[in-house]
C-alpha positions as CSV (number, residue, x, y, z in Angstrom):
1,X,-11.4,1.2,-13.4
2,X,-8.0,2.0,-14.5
3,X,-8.7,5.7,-15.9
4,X,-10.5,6.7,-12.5
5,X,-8.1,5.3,-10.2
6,X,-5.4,6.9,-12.0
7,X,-7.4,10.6,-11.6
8,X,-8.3,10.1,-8.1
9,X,-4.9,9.0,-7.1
10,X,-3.0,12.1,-8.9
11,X,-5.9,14.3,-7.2
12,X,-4.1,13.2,-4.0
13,X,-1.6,15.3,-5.4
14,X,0.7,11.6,-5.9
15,X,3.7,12.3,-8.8
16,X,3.4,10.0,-11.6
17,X,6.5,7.8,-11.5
18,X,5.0,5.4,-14.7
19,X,1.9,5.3,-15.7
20,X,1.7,3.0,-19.0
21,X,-1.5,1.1,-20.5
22,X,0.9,-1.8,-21.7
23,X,2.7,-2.9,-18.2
24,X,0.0,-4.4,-15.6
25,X,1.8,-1.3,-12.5
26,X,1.5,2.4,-12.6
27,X,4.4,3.9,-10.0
28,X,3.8,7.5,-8.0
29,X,6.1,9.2,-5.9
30,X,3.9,10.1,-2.8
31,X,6.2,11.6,0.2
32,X,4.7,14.9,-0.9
33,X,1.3,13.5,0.7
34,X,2.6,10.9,3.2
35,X,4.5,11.8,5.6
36,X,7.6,9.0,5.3
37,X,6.0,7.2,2.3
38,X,8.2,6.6,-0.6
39,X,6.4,5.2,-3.3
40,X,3.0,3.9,-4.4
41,X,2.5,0.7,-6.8
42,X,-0.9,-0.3,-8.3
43,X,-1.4,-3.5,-10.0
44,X,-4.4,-4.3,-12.4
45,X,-5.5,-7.0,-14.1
46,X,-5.8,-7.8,-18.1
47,X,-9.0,-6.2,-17.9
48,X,-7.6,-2.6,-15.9
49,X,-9.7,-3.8,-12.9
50,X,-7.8,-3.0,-9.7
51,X,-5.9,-6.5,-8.0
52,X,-3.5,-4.9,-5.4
53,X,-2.2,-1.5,-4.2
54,X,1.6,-1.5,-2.5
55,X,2.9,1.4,-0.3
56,X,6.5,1.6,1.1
57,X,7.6,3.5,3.7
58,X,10.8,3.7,5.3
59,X,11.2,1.6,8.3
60,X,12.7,3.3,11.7
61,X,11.5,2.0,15.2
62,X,9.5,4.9,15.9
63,X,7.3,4.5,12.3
64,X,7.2,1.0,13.2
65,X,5.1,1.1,15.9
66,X,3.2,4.2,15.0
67,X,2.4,2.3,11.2
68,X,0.7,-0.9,13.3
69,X,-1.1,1.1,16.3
70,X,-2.5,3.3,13.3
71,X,-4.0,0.7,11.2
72,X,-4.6,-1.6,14.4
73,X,-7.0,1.1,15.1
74,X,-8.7,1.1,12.2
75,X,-9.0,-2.3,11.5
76,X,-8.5,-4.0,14.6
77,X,-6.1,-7.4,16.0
78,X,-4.2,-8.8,12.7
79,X,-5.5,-12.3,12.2
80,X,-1.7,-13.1,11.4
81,X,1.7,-11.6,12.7
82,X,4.8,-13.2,12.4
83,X,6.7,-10.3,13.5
84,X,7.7,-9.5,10.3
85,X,4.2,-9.4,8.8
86,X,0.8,-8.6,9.7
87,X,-2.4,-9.3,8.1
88,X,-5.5,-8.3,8.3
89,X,-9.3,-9.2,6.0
90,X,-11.8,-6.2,6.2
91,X,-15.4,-6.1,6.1
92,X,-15.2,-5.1,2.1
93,X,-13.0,-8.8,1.8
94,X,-9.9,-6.9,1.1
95,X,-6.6,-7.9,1.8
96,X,-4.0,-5.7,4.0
97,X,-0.7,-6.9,4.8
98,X,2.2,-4.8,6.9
99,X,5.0,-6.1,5.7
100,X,8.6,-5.5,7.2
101,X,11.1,-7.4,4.9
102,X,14.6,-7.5,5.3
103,X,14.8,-7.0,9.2
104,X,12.8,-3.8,9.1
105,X,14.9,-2.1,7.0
106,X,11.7,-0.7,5.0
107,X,7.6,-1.1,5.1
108,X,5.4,-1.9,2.7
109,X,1.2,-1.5,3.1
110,X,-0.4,-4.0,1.0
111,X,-4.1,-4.1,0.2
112,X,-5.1,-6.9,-2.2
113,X,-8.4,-7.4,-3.8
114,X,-9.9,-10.7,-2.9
């Protein structure tokens, strides 16, 4: 739920950015754990059940290609990849996209409940 995923993430030793019971996101600041990341946004549902967790990272050449090898390690060939975004379904049925908007000019991880 909500109340855990909220402990385990500020555990991480994340920064609370929002955290508020009446908006649907909570916000951390998490390049004090991440090497490169920026920011972390989770996304619940009316009921505080988890729906989709967004990472972004800066995007420079070299964090480009180390971002994909890294998670095409883990789990495997995307089953889509435009270039500018790369998607993968894991065992558990979530959801992660790598997504490089605006010509690579920032990365965002996407893992989405399904």
């Amino acid at each position: 739920n909500r109340d855990s995923l909220r402990t385990a993430i500020k555990n991480s030793g994340a920064i609370v950015k929002s955290e508020k019971n009446s908006q649907i996101e909570d916000k951390y600041f998490t390049s004090n754990i991440i090497k490169g990341s920026r920011e972390l946004t989770v996304t619940y549902d009316k009921d505080n059940n988890f729906v989709r967790a967004s990472h972004s990272y800066p995007a420079y050449v070299r964090f480009y290609n180390g971002l994909l090898s890294n998670i095409e390690k883990q789990y495997g060939k995307p089953l889509f990849n435009n270039q500018l975004t790369y998607t993968w379904v894991v065992k558990s049925g979530m959801r992660v996209d790598v997504d490089f908007p605006n010509h690579r000019k920032a990365a965002y991880i996407n893992y989405t409940r399904r």
